[in-house]
RODO-2510 file (C-alpha; in nm, 4 decimals, decimal comma):
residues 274
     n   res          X          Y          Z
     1     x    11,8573    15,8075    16,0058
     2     x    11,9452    15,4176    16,1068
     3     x    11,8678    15,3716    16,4471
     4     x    12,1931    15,2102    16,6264
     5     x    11,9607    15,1068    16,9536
     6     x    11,7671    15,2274    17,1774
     7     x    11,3897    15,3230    17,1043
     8     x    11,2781    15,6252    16,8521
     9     x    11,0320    15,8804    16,9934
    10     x    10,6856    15,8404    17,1315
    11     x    10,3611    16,0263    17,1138
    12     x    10,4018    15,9988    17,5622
    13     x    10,7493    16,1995    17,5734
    14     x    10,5638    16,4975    17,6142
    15     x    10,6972    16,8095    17,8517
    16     x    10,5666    16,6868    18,1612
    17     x    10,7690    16,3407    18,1400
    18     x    11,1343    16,2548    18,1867
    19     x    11,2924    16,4803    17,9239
    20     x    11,4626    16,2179    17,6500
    21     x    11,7048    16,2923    17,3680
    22     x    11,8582    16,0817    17,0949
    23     x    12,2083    16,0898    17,0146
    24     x    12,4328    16,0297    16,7631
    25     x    12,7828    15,8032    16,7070
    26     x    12,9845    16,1013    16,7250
    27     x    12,8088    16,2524    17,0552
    28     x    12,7762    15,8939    17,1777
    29     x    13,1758    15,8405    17,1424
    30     x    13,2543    16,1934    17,2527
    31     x    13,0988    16,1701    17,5925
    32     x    13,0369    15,8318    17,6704
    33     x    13,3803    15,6256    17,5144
    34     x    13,3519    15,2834    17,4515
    35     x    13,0150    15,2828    17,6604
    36     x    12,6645    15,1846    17,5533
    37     x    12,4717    15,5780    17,5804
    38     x    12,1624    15,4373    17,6337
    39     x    12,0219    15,5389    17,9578
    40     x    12,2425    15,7698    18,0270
    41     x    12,1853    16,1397    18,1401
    42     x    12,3504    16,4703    18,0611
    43     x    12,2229    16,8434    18,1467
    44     x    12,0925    17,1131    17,8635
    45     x    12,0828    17,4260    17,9590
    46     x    11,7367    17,5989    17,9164
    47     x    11,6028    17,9854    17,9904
    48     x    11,4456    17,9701    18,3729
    49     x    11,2244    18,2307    18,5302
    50     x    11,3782    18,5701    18,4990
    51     x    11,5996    18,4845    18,1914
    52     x    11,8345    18,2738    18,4590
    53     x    11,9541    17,9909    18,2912
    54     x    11,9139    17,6268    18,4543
    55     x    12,0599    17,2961    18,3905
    56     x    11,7663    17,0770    18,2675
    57     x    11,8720    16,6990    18,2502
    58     x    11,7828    16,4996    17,9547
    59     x    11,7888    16,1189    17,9323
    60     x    11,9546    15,9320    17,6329
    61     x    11,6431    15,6965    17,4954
    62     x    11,8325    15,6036    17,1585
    63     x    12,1547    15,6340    16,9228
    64     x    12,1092    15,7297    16,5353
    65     x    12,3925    15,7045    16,3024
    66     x    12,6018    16,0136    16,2289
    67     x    12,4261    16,2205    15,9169
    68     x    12,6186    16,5814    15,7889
    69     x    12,3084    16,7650    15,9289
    70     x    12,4935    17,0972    15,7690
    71     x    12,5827    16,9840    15,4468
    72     x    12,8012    16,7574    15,2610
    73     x    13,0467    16,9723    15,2536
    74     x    13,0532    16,9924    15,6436
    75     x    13,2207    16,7720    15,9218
    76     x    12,9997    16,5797    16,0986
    77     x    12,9713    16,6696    16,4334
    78     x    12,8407    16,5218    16,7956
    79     x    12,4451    16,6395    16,7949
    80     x    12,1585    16,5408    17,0399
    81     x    11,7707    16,5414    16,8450
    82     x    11,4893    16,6235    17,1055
    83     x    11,1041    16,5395    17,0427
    84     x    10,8962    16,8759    16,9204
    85     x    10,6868    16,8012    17,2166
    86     x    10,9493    16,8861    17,4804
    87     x    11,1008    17,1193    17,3389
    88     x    11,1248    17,4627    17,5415
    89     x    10,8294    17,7343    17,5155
    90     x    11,1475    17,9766    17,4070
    91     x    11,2422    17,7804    17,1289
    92     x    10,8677    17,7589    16,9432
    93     x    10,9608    18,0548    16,7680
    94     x    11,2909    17,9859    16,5988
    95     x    11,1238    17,5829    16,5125
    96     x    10,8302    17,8036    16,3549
    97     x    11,0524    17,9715    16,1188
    98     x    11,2850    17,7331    16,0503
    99     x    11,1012    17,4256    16,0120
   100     x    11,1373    17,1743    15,7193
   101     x    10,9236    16,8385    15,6450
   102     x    11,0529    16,5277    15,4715
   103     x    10,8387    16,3226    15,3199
   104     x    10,9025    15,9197    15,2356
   105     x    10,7021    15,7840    14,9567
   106     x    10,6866    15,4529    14,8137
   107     x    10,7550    15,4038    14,4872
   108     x    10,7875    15,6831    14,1946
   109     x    10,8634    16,0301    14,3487
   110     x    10,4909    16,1878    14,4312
   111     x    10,3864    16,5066    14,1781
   112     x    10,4193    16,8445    14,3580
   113     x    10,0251    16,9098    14,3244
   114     x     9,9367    16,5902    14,4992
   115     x    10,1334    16,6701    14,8155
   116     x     9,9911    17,0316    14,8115
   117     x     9,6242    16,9098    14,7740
   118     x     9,7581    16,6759    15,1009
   119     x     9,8697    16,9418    15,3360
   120     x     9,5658    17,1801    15,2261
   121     x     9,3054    16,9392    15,2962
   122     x     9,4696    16,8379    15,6519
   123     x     9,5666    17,2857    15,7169
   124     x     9,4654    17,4630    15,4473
   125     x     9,6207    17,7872    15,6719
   126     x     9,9854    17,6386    15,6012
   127     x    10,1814    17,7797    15,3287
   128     x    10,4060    17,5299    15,1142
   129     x    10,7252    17,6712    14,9118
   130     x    11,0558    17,5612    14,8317
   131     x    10,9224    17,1957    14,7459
   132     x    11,2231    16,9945    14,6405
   133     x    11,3042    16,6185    14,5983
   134     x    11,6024    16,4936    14,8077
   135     x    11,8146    16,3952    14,5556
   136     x    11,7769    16,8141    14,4481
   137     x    11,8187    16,8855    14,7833
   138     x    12,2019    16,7215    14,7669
   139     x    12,2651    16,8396    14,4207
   140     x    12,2551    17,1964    14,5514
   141     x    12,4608    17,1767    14,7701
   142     x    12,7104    17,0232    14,5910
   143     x    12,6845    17,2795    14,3073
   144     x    13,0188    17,4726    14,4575
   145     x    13,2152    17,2218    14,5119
   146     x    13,1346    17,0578    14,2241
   147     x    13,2622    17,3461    14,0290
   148     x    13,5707    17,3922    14,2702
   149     x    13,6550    16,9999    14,1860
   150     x    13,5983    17,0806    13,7853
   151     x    13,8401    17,3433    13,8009
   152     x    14,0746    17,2041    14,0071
   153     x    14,0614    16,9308    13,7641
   154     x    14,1529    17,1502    13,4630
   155     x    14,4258    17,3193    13,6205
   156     x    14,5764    16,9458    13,7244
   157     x    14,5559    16,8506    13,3635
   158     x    14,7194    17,1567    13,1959
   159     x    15,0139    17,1040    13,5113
   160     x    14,9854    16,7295    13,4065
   161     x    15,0506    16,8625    12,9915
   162     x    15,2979    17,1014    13,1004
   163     x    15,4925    16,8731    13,3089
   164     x    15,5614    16,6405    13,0416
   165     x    15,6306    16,9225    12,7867
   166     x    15,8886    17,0169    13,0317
   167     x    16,0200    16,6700    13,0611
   168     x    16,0726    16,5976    12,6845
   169     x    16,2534    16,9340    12,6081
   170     x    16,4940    16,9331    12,8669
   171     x    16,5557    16,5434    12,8041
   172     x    16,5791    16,6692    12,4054
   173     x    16,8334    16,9064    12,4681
   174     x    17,0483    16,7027    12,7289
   175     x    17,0813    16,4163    12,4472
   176     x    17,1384    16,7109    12,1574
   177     x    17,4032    16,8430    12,3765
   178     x    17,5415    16,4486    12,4320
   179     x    17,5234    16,3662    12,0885
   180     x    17,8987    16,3989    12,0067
   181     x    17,9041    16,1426    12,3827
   182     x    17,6635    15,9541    12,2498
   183     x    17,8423    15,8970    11,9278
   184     x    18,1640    15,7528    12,1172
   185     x    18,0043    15,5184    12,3134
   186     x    17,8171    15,3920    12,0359
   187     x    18,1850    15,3434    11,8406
   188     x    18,2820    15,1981    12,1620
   189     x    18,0132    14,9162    12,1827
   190     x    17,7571    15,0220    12,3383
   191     x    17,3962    14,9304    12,2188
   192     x    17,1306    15,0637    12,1742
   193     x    16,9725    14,9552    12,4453
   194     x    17,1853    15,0687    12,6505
   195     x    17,1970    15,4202    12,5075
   196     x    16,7593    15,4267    12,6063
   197     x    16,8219    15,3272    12,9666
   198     x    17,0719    15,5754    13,0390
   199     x    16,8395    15,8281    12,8455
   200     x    16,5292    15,7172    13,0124
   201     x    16,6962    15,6404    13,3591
   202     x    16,8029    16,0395    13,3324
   203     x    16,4219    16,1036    13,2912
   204     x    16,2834    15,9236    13,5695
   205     x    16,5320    16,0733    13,8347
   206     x    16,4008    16,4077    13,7008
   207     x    16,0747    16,3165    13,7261
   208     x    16,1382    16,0845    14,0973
   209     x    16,2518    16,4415    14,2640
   210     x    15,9545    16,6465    14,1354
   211     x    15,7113    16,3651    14,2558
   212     x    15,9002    16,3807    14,5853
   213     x    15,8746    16,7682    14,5804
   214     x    15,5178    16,7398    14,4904
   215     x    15,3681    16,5007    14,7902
   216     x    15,5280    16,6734    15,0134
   217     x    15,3296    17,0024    14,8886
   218     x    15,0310    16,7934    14,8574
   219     x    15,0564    16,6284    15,2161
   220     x    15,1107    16,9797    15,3251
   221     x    14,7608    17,0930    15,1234
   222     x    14,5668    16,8829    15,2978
   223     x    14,3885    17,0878    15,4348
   224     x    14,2505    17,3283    15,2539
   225     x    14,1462    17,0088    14,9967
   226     x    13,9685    16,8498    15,2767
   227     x    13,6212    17,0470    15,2485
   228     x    13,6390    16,9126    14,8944
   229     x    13,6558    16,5878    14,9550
   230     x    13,3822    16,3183    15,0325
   231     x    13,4230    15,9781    15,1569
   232     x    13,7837    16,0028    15,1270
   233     x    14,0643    16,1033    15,3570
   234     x    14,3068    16,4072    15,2227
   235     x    14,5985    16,1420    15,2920
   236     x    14,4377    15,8638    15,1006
   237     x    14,6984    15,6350    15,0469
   238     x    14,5548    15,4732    14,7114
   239     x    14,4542    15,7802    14,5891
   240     x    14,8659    15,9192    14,6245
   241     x    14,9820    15,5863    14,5114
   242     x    14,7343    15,6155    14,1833
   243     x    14,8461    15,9915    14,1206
   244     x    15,2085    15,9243    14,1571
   245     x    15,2152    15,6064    13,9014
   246     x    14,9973    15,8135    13,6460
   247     x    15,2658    16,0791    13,6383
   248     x    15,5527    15,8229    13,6792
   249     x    15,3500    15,6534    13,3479
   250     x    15,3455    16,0177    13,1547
   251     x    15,6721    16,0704    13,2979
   252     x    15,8249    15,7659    13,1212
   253     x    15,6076    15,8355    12,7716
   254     x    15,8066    16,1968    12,7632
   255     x    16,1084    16,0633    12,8060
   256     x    16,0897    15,7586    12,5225
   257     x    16,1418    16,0123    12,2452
   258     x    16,4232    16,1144    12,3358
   259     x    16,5433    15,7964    12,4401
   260     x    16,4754    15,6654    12,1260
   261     x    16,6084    15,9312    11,8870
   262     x    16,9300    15,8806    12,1008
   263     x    16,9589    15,5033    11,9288
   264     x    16,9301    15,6332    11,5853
   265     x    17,2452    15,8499    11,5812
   266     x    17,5209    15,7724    11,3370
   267     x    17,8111    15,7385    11,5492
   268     x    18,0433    15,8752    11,2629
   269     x    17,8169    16,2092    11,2474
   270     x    17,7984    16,1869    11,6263
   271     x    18,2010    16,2134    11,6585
   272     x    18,1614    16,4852    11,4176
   273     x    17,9157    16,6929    11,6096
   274     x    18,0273    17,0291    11,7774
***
């Protein structure tokens, strides 16, 4: 973790010194707004004699930045890190059990064997499973949403192909059923350009008022999207702007055929047509 100041642990914080902890951004801003934490003091509570439980006062030594301790699919949240070394007699148990070591190499990733040999010449007692390099370590737990995203992504696309099917037939059977209109204008004068722009203006106001209809569902799915999301806000306004023109784009696309059969009808057949 970057240290953001203050000093990292020492082989002297040991139980029978000042109790230190470091903290992170969030924890830092949470408690101590707009102040510098380091130095300051807040109280733990810890099992006393006969279960009772006592405030124990711990002294802020340094600030990390904020890491998602939980996952990356988790929130970050305020968190205080204490040295093994003063760490209650109660809570040797749980650390025993739960306890996982990162190594930092230099260089190439280290073979699986070598760090094995390592540990079992140092405690040959100590058992070693569930080896893992980090960059596996973050691919698992990205595996769900991962697959969440892909699907989510398929589903967008076929709502994406049916959207513009959806668009083209109902603009094909407004300008079949405006054909014999159509036809009169075009006896009348009217170009062929302006025959497109009325088609294709028709198309975009259909497709305006189902964009509007859709941010406000996705603004209102925010959300539940949010635990899928990384570095990005739910409201991210490039990512809505993006979205929008890319339909706006597909939007216009479904609407040129129609637009553009519209110019090629014969005005005498169009006055004809029932």
């Amino acid at each position: 973790m970057p240290r953001k100041g203050g000093r990292d642990f020492t082989p002297q914080d040991t139980r029978d010194r000042t109790l230190v902890t470091i903290v992170n951004e969030s924890l830092a801003r949470t408690m101590w707004p707009g102040e510098n934490p380091i130095g300051k003091r807040f109280a733990c509570c810890e099992a006393g004699p006969k279960g009772r439980a006592d405030p124990v006062w711990h002294e802020v030594v340094g600030m990390v930045a904020d890491v998602r301790a939980w996952g990356l699919d988790h929130q970050v949240q305020p968190e205080f890190y204490m040295p093994m070394a003063q760490m209650p007699p109660s809570a040797w148990d749980w650390i025993g059990r739960t306890m996982d070591l990162v190594v930092r190499t230099r260089g190439g990733i280290v073979p699986v064997h070598e760090l094995q040999s390592i540990v079992a010449s140092v405690a040959p007692a100590v058992p070693i499973y569930q080896l893992s390099t980090m960059q596996q370590k973050i691919s698992s737990t990205l595996e769900r949403s991962h697959f969440d995203t892909f699907l989510l992504a398929i589903f967008a696309t076929t709502a994406l192909l049916l959207s513009s099917v959806g668009i083209y037939g109902v603009l094909s059977y407004i300008v079949a059923q405006r054909t014999h209109d159509i036809g009169i204008r075009m006896a009348l004068g009217a170009s062929q350009g302006q025959i497109v722009w009325d088609v294709l203006g028709f198309g975009m106001r259909l497709a305006g008022i189902g964009l509007a209809i859709g941010l406000a569902g996705a603004l209102a799915a925010t959300r539940l999207l949010s635990s899928l999301l990384y570095g990005v806000r739910p409201t991210d306004t490039i990512t809505f702007t993006a979205v929008s023109l890319i339909l706006l784009v597909v939007a216009l696309i479904a609407s040129f055929l129609p637009a553009r059969r519209a110019t090629r009808v014969d005005p005498m057949v169009a006055l004809r047509y029932e």
